[in-house]
N, C-alpha and C positions, 0 to 999 in steps of 0.2 A: 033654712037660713038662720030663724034664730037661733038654734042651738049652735051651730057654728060661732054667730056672736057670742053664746055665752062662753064656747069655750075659747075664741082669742081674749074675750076680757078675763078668761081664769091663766092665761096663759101672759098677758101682760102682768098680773101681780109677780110672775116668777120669775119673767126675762124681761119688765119692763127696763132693768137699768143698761139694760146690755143696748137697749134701742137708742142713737140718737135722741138728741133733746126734742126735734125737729118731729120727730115720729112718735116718740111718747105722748108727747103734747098731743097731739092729734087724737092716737088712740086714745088719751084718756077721757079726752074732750066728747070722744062719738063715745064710747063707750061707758066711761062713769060718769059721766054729766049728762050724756045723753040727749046730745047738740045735735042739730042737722049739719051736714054736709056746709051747707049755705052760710049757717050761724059759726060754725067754726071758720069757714073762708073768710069771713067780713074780721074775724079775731086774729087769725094771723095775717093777716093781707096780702091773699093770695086766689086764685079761681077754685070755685066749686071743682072743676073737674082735676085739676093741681091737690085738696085733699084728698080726693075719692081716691088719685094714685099711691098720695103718703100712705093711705086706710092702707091698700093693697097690699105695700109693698110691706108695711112692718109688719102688717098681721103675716104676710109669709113666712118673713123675717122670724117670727116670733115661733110659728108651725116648725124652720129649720133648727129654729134651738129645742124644739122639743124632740124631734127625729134625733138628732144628735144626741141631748145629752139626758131625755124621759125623765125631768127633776117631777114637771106635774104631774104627770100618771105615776111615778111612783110616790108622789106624795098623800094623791088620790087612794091607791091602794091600801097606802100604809092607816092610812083613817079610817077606810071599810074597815079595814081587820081592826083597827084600834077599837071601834065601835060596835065589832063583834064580839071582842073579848070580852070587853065593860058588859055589853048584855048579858055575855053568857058569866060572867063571874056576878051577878045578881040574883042569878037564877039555883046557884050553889052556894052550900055549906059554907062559905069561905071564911077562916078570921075576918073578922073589921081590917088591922091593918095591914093585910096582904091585899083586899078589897079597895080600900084608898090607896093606897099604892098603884094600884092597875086604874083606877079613876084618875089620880093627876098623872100617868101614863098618856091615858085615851087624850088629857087635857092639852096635854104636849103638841098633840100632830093636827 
């Protein structure tokens, strides 16, 4: 369950704008604030079990924008590798500035 959570909170920074206000608000509330269920009900005045469904629905919401459009997994990927290369161009011969070049590369993604 938590890694789930972590990755709707990696996946709200990507498609939080596409989510309603109604829904953002919420996830960011459980998620980056790191509210209860309860504390966030009493903030937007509404029932415990009325957030747990907004939770639901956008984090699906949020899951369907990733099946669709892979921005986060390929954003994901594109840093492994960015973070591969930077290692591995530390490890070699390289000019200085073909070296900083590939470091404010890695710094990019």
């Amino acid at each position: 369950m938590f890694e789930k959570d972590l990755y709707i909170g990696f996946l709200l920074d990507f498609y939080g704008d596409l989510l309603g206000e109604h829904k953002r608000e919420a996830l960011s509330m459980y998620f980056n604030e790191d509210l209860s269920l309860s504390e966030i009900a009493e903030v937007m005045g509404i029932s415990r079990q009325g957030v747990r469904n907004i939770i639901k629905k956008a984090g699906d919401e949020l899951l369907f924008y990733e099946e669709k459009l892979g921005l986060a997994g390929r954003f994901r990927e594109l840093r492994e590798t960015a973070d591969r290369i930077c290692a591995m161009s530390r490890q070699c011969d390289l000019p200085e500035e073909l070296r900083r070049e590939i470091e404010h590369l890695s710094s990019l993604v």
